[in-house]
Each structure stands twice: as C-alpha cells, then as structure tokens.
N, CA and C of each residue as an Amber inpcrd file, in Angstrom:
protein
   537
  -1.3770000  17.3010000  -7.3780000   0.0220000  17.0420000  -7.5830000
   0.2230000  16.5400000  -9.0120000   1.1090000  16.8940000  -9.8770000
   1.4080000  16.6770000 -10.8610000   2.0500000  15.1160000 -11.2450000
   1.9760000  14.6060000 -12.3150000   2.7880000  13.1900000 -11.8830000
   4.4630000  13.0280000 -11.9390000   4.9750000  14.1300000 -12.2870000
   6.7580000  14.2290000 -12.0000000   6.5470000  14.3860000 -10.4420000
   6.0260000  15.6860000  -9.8400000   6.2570000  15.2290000  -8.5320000
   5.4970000  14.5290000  -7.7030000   4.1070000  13.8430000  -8.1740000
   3.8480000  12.8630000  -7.1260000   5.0440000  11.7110000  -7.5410000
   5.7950000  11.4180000  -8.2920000   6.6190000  10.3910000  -8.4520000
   8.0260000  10.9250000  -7.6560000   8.3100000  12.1060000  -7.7600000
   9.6020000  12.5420000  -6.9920000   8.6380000  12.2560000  -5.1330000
   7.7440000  13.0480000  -4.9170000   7.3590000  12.6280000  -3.7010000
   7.2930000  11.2350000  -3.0950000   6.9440000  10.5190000  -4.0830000
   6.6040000   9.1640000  -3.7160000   7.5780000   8.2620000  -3.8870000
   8.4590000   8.7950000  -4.2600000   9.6360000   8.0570000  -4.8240000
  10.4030000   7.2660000  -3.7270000  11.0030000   7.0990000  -2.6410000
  10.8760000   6.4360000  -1.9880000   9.9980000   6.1720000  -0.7570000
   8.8930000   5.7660000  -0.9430000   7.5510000   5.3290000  -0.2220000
   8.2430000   4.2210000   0.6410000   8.3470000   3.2450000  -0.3520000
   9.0710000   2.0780000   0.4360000   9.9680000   1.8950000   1.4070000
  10.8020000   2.5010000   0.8450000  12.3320000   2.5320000   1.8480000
  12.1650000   3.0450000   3.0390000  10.9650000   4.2480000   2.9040000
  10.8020000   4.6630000   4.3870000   9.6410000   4.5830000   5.1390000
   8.4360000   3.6690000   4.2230000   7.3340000   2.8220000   5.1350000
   8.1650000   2.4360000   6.4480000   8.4840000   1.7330000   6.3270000
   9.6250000   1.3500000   8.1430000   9.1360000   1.7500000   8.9180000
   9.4490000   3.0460000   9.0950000   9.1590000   4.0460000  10.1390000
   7.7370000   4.4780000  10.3170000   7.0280000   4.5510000   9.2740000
   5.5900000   4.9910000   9.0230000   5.0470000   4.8150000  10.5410000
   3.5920000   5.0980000  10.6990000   2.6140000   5.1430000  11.1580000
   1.8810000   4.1340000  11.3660000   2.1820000   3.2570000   9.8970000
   1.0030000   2.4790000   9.8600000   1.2200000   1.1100000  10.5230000
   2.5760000   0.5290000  10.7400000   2.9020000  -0.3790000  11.7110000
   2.3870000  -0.5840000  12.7390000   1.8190000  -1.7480000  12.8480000
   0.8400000  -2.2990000  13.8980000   1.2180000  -3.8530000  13.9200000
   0.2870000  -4.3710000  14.6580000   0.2540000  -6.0740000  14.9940000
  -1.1210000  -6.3200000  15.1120000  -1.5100000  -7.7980000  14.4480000
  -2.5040000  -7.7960000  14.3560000  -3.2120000  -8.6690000  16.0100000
  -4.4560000  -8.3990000  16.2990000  -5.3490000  -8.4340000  17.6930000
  -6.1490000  -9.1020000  16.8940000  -6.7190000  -9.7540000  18.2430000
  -7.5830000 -11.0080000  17.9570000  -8.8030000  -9.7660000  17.3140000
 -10.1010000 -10.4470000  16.4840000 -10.6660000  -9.5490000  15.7600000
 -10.1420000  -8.6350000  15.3380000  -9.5040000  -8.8130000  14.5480000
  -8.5890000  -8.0180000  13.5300000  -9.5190000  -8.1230000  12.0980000
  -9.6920000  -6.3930000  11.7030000 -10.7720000  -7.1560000  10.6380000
  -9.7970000  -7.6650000   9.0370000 -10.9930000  -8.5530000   8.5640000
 -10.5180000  -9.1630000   7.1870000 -11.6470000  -8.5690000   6.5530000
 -11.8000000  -8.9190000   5.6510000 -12.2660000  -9.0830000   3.9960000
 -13.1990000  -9.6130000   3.6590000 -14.4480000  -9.5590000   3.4260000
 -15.4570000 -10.7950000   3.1060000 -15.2380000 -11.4840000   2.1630000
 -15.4530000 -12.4130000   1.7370000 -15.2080000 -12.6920000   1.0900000
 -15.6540000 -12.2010000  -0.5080000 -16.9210000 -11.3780000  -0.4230000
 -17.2940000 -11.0910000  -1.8060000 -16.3310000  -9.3350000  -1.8540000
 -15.6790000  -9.0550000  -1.1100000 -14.7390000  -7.6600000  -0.5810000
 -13.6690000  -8.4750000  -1.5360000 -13.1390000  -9.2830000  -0.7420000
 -11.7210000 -10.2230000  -1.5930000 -12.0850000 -10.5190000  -3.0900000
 -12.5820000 -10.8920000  -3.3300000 -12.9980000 -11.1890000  -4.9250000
 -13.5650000 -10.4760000  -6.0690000 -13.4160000  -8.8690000  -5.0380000
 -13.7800000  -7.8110000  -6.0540000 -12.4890000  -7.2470000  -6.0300000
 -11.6900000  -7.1920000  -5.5340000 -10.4470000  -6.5860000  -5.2360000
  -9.5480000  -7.6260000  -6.2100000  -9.4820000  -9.1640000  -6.2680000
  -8.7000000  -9.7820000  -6.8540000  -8.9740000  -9.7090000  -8.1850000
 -10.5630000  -9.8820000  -8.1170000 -10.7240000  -9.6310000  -9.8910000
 -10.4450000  -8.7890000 -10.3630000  -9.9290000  -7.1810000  -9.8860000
  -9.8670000  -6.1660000 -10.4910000  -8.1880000  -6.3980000 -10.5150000
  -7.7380000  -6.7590000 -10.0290000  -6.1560000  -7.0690000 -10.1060000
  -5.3740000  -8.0300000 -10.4140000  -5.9470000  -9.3170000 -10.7210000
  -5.0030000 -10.3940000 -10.7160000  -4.3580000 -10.6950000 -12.0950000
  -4.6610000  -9.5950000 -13.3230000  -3.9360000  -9.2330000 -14.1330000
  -2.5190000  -8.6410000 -13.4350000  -2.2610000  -8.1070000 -12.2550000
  -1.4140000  -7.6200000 -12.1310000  -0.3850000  -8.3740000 -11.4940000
  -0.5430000  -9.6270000 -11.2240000   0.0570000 -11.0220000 -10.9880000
   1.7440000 -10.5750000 -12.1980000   1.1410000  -9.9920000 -12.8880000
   2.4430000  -9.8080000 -13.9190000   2.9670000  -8.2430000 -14.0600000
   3.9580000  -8.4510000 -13.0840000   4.5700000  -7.2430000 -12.9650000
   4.9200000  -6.1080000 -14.2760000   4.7450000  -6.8140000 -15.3410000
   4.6000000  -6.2270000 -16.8710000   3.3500000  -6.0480000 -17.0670000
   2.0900000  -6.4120000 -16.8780000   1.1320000  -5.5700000 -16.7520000
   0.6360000  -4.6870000 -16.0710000   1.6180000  -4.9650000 -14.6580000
   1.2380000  -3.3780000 -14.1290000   2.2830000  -2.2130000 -14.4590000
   3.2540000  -2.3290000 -15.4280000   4.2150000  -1.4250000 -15.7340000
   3.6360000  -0.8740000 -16.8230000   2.9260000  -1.7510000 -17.5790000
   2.1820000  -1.5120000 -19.0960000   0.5840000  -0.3190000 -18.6990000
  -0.1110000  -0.6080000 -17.3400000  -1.0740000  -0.1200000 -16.8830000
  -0.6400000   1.5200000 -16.4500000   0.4710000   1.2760000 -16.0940000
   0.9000000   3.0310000 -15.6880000   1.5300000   2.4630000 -14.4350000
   1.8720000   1.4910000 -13.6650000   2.3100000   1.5080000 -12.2920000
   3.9250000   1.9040000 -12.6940000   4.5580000   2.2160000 -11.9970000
   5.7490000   2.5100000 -12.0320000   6.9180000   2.4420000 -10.4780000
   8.0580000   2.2500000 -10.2990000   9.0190000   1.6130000  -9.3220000
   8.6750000   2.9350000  -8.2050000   8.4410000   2.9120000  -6.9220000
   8.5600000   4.0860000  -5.9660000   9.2350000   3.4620000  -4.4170000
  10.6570000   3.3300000  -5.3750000  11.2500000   3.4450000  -4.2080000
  12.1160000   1.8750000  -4.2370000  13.1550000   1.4740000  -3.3060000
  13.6400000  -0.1010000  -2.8160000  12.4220000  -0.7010000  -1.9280000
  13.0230000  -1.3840000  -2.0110000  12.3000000  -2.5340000  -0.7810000
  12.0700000  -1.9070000   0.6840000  10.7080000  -1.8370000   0.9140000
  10.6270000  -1.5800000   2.5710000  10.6620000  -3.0200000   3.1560000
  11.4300000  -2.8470000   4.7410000  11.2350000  -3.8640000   5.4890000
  11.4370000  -3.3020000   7.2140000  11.0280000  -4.1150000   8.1170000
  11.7960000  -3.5520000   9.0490000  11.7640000  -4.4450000  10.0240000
  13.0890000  -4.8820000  10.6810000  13.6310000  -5.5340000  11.6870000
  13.1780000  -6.6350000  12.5470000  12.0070000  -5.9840000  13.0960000
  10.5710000  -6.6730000  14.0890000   9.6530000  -6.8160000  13.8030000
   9.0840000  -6.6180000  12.1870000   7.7110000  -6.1540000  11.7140000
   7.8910000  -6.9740000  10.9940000   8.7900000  -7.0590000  10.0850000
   8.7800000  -7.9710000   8.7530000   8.8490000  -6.7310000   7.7640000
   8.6220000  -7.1000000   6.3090000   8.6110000  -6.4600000   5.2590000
   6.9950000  -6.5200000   4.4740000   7.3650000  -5.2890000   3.5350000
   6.3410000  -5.0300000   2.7090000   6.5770000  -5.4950000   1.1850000
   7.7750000  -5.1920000   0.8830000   8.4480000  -5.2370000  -0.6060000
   8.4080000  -4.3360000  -0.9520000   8.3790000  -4.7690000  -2.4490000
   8.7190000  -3.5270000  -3.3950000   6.7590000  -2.7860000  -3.7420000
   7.1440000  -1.0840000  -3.7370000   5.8100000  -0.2480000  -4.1540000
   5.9670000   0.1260000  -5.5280000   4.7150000  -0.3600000  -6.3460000
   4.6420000   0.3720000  -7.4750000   3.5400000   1.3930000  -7.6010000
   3.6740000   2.4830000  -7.9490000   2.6500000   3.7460000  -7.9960000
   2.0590000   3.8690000  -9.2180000   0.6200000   3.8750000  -9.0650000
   0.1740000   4.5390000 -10.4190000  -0.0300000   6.0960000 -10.0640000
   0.4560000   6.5580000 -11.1090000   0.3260000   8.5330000 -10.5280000
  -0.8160000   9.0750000 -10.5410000  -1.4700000   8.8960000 -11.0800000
  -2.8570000   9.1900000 -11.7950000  -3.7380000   8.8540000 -10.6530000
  -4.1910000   7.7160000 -10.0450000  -4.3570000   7.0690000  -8.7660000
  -4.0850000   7.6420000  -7.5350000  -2.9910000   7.8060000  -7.8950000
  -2.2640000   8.8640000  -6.5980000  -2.7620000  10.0840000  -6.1910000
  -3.0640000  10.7680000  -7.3700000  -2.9620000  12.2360000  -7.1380000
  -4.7420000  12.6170000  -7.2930000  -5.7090000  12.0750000  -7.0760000
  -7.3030000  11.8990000  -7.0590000  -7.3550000  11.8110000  -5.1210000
  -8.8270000  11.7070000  -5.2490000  -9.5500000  11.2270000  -3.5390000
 -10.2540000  10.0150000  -3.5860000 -10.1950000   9.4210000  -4.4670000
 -10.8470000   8.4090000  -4.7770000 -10.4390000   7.0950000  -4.1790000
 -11.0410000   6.5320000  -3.1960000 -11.3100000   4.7770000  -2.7760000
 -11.8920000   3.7920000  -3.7570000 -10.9820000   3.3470000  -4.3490000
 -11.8820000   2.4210000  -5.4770000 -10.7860000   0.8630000  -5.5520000
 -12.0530000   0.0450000  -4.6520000 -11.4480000  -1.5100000  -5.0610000
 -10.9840000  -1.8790000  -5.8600000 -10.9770000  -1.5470000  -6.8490000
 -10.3500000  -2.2720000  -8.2320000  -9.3820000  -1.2060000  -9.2510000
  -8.9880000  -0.1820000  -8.0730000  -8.1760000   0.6300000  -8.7100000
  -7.4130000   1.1940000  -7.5760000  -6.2940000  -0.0400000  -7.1550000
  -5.4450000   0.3850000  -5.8680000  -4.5220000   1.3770000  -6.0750000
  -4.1920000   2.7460000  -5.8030000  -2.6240000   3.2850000  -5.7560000
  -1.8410000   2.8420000  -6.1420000  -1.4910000   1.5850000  -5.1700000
  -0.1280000   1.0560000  -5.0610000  -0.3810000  -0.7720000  -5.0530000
   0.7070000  -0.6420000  -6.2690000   0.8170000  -2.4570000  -5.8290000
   2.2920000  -2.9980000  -5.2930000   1.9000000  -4.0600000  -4.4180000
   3.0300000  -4.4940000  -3.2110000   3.7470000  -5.4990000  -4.0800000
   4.7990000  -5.5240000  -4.4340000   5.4490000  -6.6440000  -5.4100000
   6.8660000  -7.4560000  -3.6200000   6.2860000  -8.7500000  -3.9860000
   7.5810000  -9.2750000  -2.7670000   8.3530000 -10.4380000  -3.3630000
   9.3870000 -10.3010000  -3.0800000  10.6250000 -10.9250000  -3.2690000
  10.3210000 -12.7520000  -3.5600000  10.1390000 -13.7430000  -4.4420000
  10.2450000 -14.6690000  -3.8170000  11.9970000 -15.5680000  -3.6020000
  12.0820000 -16.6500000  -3.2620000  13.4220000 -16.8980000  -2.7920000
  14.1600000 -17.2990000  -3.8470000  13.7670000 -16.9640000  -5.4950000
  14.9880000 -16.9260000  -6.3590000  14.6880000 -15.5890000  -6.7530000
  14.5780000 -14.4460000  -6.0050000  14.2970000 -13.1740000  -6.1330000
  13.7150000 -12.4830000  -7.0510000  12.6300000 -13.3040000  -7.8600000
  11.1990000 -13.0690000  -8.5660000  10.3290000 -12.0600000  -7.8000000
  10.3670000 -10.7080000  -8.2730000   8.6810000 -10.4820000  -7.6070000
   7.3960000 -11.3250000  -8.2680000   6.4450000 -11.2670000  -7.3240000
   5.4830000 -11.2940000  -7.2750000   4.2520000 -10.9080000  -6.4610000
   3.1210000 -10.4560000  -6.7800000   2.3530000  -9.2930000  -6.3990000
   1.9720000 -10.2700000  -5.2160000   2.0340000  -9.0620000  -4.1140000
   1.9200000  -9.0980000  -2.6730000   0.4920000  -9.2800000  -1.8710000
   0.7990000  -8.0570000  -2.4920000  -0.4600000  -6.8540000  -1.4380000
  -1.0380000  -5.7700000  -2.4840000  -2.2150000  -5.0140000  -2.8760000
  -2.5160000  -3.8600000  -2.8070000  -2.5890000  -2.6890000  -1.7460000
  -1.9850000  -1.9510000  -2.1400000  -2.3530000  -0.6870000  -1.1270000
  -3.3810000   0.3570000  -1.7640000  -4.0340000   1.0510000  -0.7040000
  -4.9850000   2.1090000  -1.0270000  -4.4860000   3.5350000  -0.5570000
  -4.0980000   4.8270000  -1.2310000  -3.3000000   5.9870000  -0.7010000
  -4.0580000   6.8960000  -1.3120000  -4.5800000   7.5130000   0.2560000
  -4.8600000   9.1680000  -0.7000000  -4.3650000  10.1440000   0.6040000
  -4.1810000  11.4250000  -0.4030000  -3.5520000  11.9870000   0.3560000
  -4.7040000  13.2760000   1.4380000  -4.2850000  13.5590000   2.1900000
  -4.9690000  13.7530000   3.2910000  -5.4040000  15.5910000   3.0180000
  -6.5450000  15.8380000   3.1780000  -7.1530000  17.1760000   2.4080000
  -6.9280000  18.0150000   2.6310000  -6.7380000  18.2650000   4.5270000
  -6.5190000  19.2740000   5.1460000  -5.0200000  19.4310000   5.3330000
  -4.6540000  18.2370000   5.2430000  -2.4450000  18.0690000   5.4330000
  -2.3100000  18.7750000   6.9300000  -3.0650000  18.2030000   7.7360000
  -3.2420000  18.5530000   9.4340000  -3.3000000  17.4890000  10.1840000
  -2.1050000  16.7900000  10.5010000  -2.1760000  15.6180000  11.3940000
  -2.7020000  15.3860000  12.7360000  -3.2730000  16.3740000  12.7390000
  -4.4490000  16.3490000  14.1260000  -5.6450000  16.3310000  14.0000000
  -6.4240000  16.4980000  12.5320000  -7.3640000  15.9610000  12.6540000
  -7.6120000  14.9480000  11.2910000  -9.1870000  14.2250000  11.5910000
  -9.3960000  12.9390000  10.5280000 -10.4620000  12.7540000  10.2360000
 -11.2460000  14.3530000  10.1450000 -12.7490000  14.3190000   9.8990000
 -12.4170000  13.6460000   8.0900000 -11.8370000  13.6190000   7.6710000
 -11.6600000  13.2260000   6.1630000 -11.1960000  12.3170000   5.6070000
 -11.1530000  10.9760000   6.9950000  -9.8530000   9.3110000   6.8870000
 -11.6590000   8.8370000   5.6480000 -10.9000000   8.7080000   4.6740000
 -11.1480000   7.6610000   3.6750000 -11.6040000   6.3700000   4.1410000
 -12.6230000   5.4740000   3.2480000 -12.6900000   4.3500000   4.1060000
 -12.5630000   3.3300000   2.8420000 -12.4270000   2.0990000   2.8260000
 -12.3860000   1.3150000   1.5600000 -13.6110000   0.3600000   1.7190000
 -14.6840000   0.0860000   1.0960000 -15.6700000  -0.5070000   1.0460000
 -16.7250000   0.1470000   2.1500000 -16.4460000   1.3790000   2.0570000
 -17.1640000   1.9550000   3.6200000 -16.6220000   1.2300000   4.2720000
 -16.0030000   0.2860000   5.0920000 -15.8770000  -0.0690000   6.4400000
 -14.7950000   0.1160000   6.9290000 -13.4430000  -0.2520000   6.2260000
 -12.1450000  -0.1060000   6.7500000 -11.4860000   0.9680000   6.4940000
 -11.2230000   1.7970000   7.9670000 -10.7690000   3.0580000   7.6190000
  -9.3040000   2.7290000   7.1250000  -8.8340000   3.7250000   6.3190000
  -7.2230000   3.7120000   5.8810000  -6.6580000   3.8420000   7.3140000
  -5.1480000   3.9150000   7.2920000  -4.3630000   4.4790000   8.5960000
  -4.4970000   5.4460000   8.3330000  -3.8810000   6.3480000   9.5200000
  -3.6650000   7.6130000   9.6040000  -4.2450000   8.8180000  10.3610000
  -4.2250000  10.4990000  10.1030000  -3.4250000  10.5190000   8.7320000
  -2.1490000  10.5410000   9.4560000  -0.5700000  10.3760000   8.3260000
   0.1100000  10.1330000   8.9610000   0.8110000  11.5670000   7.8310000
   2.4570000  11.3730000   8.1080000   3.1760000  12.2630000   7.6460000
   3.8710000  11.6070000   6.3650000   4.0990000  12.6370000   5.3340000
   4.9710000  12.0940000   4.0490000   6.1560000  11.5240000   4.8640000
   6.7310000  10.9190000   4.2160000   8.0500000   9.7890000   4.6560000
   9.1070000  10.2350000   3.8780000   9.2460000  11.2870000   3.3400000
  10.3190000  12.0930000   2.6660000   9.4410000  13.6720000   2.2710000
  10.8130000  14.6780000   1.7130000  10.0850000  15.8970000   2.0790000
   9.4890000  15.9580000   0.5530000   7.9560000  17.0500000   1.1620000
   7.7230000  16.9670000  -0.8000000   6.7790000  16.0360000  -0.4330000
   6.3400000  14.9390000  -0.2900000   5.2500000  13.7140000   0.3830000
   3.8890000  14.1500000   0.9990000   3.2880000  13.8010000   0.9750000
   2.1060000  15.1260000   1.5370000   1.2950000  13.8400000   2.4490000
   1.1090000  14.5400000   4.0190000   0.3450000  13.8960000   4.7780000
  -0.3160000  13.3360000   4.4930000  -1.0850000  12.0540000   5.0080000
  -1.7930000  11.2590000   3.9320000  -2.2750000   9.6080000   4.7010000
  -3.1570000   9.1020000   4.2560000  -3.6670000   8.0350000   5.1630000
  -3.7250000   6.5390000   3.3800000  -3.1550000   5.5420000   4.4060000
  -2.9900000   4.3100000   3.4770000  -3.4240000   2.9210000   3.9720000
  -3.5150000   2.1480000   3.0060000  -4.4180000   0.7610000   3.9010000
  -3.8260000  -0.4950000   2.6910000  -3.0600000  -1.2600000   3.3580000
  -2.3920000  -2.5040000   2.7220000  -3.4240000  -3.7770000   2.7400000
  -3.6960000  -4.1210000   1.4370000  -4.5140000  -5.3180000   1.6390000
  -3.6430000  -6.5860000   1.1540000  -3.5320000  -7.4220000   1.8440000
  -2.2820000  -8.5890000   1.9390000  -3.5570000  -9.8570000   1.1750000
  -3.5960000  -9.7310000  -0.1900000  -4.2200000 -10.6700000  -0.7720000
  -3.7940000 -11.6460000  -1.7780000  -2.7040000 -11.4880000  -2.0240000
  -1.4490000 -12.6120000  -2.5880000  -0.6710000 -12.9690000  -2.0700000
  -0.5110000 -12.2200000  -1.1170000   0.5650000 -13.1860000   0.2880000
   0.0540000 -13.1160000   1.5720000  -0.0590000 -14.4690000   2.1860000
  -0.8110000 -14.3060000   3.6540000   0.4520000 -13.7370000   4.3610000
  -0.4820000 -12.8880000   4.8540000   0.3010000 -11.8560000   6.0230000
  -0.3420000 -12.6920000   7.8580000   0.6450000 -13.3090000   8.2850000
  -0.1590000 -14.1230000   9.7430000  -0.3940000 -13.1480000  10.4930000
   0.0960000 -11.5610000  10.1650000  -0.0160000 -10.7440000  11.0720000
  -1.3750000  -9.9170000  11.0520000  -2.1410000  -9.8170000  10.0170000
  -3.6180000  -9.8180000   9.3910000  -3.4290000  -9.1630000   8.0950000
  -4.8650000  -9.4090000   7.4430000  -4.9830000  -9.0530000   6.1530000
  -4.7510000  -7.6480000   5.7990000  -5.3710000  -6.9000000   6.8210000
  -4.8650000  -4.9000000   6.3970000  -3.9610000  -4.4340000   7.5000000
  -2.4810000  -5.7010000   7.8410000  -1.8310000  -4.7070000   8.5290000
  -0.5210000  -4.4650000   7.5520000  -0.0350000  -3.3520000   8.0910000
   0.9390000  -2.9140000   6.8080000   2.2690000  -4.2780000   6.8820000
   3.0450000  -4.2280000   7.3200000   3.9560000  -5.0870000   7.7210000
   3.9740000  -6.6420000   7.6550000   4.2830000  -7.6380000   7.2100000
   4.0430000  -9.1420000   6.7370000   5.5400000  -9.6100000   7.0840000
   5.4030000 -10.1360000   8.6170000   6.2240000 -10.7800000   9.1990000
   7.3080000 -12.4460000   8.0570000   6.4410000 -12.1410000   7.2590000
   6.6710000 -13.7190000   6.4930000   7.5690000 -12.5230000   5.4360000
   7.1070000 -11.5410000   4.9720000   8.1890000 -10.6750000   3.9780000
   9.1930000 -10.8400000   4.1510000  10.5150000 -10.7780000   3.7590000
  11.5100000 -10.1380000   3.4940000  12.1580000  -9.9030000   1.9270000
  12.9040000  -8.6200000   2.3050000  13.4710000  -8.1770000   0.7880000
  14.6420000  -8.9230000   0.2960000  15.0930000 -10.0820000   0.9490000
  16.1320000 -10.9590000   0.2730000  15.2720000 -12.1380000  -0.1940000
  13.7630000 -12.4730000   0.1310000  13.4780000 -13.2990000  -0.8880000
  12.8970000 -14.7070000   0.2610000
C-alpha cells in the first residue's frame, strides 16, 4: 500500500475501532508484559511522550477519537505509514501510537499499538496472526473499519496509561475522549 492510501485507508482507524473486533474484557490471567518486554517497548518510545516527536518521526493524525459507551476509550491514533504498510512485529517500532485526552485536554501518549495487515485478506483463516515478542498473538484477523482498509490483525499495549481492563486489551475503561 502506498502511503496516500494507507493514510486515506487508515484515516479513520479511530473513530471506527468502536465497533472493531478487538474489544474484549480483561479475565483473570490475562496476559501482561514482563517486565524486561515493558522496558524494551518503553525505551524504544518514550521519546514519543511528545506528541511533536512523534509528528517529527513520521507519525501522523488517523482519524478522531475512538471510544465506546461500555468499553471505555482508546483516544486519539497516530500512524506511521511506512510501519504500516511492511509485515514486520518490531517492539520498538509500533504502527500506531495511542495519544489520550488528559482533563485539560492535553494529549498524552497512551498506548502503542502493533498493525499489520493480514496476507491472505481472508477472515477465516490465521495461519499468518503475527505475534509480538513471539508470545502475544495480535487480534484478529479482523475487517478494515472503513472501505479501502485491508483486513488485518492489531494488538494495543496500554503502557502509559493503566488500562484496569488489562495491558493488551484494546479498550481502557479509564479513557475517555473529553479528557
């Protein structure tokens, strides 16, 4: 995918995560992060604590604020295209970064997400679900969330904002897009 239209595709990601696939609740043994998992992931990102360095890095706006009703919210998605449009699982080079609202309506970085898009674009099968550190499979695969979006499996890691609902579930009951 080219990066005009992985950005027209991806362009609202957010707004229509909602509905996604990847909505869940988190169960007792719900997995987390080891800790040396968490600290390879933060070190590769916590430059991005500044929403101007991930605009300066290539991330760019995809989409409003996701949230939804019973789940909570995600915030705002920023896409790197380049990221996007590869097969590549790499800790320290997320897709997408989760920017959330705080209550004088500051973002600040959320969550990373991990997105690739799905090989066969056949939502019936998953001989090809991606895994992040080998262990945690992405969701999926699920369906683009606008047309143009290409089937595709994703995995939210909630490592700047505790999510009580667990660390890789998409949705963060404590989110919302007013802040």
């Amino acid at each position: 995918m080219n990066t005009t239209r992985t950005r027209r595709a991806l362009g609202a990601l957010a707004a229509t995560l909602a509905i996604s696939l990847t909505a869940g609740s988190a169960t007792a043994g719900a997995p987390t992060l080891s800790a040396h998992e968490r600290n390879t992931i933060r070190a590769a990102t916590k430059q991005f604590r500044s929403l101007d360095a991930a605009l300066a890095a290539g991330y760019v706006p995809a989409g409003g604020c996701a949230e939804h009703p019973e789940l909570g919210g995600m915030g705002y998605h920023y896409l790197h295209p380049g990221h996007a449009s590869d097969t590549v699982v790499d800790p320290a080079t997320p897709e997408i970064l989760v920017y959330v609202p705080d209550r004088h309506g500051r973002l600040r970085l959320g969550a990373v997400e991990y997105f690739v898009a799905d090989a066969d674009q056949d939502l019936t099968t998953d001989t090809d679900r991606p895994t992040l550190f080998d262990r945690y499979a992405l969701d999926g695969p699920m369906p683009g969330h606008e047309p143009g979006m290409p089937v595709h499996y994703d995995l939210h890691v909630w490592l700047y904002a505790h999510n009580p609902a667990g660390e890789l579930v998409a949705f963060n009951p404590k989110v919302s897009c007013d802040g």
